[in-house]
N, C-alpha and C positions, 0 to 999 in steps of 0.2 A: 504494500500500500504506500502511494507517497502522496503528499499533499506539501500545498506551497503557499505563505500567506496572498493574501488576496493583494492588488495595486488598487483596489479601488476607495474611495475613502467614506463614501456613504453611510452612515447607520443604518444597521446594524451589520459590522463588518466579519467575516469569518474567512477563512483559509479555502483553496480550492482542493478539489477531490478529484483525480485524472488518477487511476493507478497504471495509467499505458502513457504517458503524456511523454511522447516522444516526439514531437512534430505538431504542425497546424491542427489543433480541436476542428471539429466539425462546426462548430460552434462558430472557431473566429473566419471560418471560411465564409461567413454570410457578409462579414463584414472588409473582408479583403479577398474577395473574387474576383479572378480574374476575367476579360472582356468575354462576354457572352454564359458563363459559369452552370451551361447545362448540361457539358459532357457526362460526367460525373459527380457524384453526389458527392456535397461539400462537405472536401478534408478528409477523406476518408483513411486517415493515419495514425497509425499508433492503435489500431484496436489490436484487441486479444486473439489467439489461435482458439477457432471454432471452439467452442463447450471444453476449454484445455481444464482439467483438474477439478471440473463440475460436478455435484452429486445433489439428487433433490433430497436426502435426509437431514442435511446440514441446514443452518438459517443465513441467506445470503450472506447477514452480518459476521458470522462464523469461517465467511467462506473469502473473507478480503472482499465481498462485492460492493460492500455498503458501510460507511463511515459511523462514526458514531451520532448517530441524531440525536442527541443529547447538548450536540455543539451547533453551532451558526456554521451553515456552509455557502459559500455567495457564486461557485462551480463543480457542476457537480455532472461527471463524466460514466456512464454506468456499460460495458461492453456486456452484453449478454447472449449473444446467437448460438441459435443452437444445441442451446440449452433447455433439457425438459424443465421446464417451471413449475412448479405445484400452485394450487390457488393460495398455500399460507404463503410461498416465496416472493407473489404478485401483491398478497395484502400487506407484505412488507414491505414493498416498493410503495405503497399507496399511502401507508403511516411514515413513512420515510419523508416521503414530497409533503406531508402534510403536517411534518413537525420542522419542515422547512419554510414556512409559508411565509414569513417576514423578513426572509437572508438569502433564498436561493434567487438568482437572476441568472445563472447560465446553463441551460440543462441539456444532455446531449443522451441519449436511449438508444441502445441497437438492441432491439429484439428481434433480430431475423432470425430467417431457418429453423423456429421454433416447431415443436410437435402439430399445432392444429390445437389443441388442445386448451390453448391457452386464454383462446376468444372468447371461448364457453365458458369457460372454470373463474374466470377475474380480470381478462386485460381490461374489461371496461370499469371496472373500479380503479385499474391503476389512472384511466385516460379521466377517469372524474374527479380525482383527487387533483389533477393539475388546475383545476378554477382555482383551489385551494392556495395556489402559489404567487400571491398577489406583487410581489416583487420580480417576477418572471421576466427577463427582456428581453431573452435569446432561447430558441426551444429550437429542439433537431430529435427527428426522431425517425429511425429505419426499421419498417417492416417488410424484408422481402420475402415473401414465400408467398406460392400458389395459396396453401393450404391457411398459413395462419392469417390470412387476410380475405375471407369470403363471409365473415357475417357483418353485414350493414350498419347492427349496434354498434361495434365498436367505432365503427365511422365517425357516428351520429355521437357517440358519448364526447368522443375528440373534440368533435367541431363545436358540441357546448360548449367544455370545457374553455377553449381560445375565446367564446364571445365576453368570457367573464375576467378575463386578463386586460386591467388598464393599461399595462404594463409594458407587455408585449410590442416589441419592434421589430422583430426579425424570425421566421419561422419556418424551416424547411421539414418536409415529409417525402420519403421513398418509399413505396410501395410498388416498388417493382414486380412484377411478375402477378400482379394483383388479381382476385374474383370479385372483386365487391359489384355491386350492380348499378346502371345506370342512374336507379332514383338515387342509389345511396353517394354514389359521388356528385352529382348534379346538388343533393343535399347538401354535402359537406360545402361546396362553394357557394351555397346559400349560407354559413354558417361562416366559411372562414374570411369573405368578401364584407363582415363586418364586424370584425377585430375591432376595434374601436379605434388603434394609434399603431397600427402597423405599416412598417413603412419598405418590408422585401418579404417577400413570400418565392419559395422554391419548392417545387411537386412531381416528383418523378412517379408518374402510369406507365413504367416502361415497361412490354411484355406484358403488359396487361391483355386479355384474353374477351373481356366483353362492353369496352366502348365503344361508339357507338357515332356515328354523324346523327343520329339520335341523339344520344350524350349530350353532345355539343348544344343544340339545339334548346334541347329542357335548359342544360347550365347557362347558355346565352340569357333565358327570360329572367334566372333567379338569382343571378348578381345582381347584388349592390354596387352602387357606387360611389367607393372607399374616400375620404378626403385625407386620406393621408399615406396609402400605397404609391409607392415610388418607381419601384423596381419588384417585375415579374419575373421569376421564369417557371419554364415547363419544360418536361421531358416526356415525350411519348414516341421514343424510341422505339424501332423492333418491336413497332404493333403492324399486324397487316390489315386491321381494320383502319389506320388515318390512312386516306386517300384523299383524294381531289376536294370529294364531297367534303368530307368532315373537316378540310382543311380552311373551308372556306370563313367555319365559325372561329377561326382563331383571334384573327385581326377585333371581333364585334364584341367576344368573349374579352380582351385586352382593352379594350375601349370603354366599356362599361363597371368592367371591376374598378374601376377609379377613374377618379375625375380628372387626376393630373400625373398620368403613368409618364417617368421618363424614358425607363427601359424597360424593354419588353425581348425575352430571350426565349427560341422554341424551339426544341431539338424533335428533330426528324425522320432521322439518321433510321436506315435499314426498313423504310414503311414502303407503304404504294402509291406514293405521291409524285406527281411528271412535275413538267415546267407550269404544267398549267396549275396545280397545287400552292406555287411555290408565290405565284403571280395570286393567289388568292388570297394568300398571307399576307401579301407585300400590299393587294390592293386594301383589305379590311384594314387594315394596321393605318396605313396612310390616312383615313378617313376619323381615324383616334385620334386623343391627344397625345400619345407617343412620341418620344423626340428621338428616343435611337431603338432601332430594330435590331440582332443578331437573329439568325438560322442558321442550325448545325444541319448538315443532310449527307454523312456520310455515308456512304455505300448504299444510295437509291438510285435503282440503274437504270432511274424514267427519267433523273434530272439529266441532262447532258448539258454541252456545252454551253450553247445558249443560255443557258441560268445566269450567269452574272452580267451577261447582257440585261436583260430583266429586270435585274437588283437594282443595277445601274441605274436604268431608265426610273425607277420608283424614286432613287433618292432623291431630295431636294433641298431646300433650303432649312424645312422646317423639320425633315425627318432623315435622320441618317441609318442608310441598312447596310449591313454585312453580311457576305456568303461567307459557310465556311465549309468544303466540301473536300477536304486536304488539310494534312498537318502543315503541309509551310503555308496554309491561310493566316495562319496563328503569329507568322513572325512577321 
């Protein structure tokens, strides 16, 4: 276990909790991302080797997973994948968050590659205890699996959870390879599009298996729009359901989640979207208050050359976009 005093000076002050803190938190990657920051999910350094020395008989706190909540912790880093969780190991993470509710602001959760099991048994009491965290100002949290990400509730507890955070500035979620259902993500962006003072939202659907140009559609009508989101991105990656169609909601989807988006970043990379998709993005987007656009669209074998022709022709005075369909895009 290591922990480090906190630099921050705020009341009520406590030490930070990383027991992997070898490199960029997740955390501070929301805050020093680099241009377009949808390739991969922010920071993803320093976690633990899958479920390494894991056992469900032990109490996380037994297990080095969890600090003493008896103290002020103001970051607090938790690696968990792939680890079977029990419902008492979950109600420990929920009393944990929730004897931190006056000191935590930087929370970063990998619960990937879990059993399935987890959805049922408690994750949504751990995702209810986060209202509880009123000091909250940075949230990062990974769930990728098929399996532990197909019940709706857990969506839906989340997305409460965020509307009750003053706090809250910056908030990325992975849900790669996701099952959840249309209403249920269409929901959740009814829920996280009024954060109340968030100012960067990051969302990776990658591999995600049932959204939808439908999706898109429903999410279109049920944002809000944020007076204080800044910077978007989205990742729907290595889905073969975004195509043409569905791409066309992106731009209107971006326009509407806030009033005054500066950037707007959407990874595309490996879908079924041509130039004509691409010009769909670029036209929706232009017609926001968007001031800089990035698109990732590695290995889509519809875009061809002509794309950055395209990009080109969109940019203007008021909205600057970028292709990035190659690593030397980057330099």
């Amino acid at each position: 276990m290591q922990s480090t005093k906190s630099s921050e000076t705020h009341a009520p002050v406590g030490p930070s909790y990383d027991p992997n803190e070898t490199g960029q938190a997740p955390a501070d990657a929301l805050r020093t991302a680099a241009p377009g920051g949808v390739g991969a999910a922010p920071g993803g350094v320093g976690a633990a080797p899958a479920g390494e020395g894991f056992t469900p008989t032990r109490t996380l706190a037994e297990q080095g997973a969890l600090p003493d909540k008896a103290e002020p912790w103001t970051k607090i880093r938790l690696d968990l994948p792939h680890c079977q969780l029990t419902p008492a190991q979950l109600r420990e993470i929920a009393e944990f968050i929730e004897s931190q509710s006056a000191s935590l602001r930087d929370l970063s959760l990998d619960l990937s590659g879990c059993s399935g099991l987890e959805s049922l048994l408690g994750l949504e009491e751990v995702f209810r205890s986060l209202g509880s965290a009123a000091a909250l100002e940075v949230l990062v949290i990974y769930m990728r699996s098929p399996a532990y990400t197909d019940n709706d509730e857990t969506l839906a507890a989340l997305g409460q959870s965020l509307t009750e955070l003053d706090a809250l500035g910056a908030f990325a979620l992975d849900i790669a390879g996701h099952n959840f259902s249309d209403v249920g993500v269409a929901t959740f962006f009814y829920q996280v599009s009024r954060v109340p003072n968030l100012r960067q939202m990051w969302l990776s659907f990658a591999r995600g298996k049932r959204l939808s140009a439908q999706s898109f559609e429903h999410i279109e009508h049920l944002v809000a729009a944020s007076e204080t989101l800044k910077k978007l991105s989205l990742d729907f990656s290595h889905m073969q359901a975004i195509d043409d169609e569905a791409s066309a909601y992106f731009g209107p989807i971006a326009g509407r989640i806030a009033k005054a988006l500066e950037e707007f970043n959407v990874n595309i990379s490996g879908t079924a979207c041509t130039n004509d998709g691409l010009e769909n993005i670029l036209r929706g987007t232009r017609a926001s208050p968007v001031e800089r656009l990035s698109i990732h669209a590695f290995d889509v074998a519809r875009i061809d050359h002509h794309a950055r022709a395209i990009v080109n022709g969109f940019s203007s005075f008021r909205m600057k976009a970028s292709l990035y369909t190659r690593p030397e895009d980057f330099t």
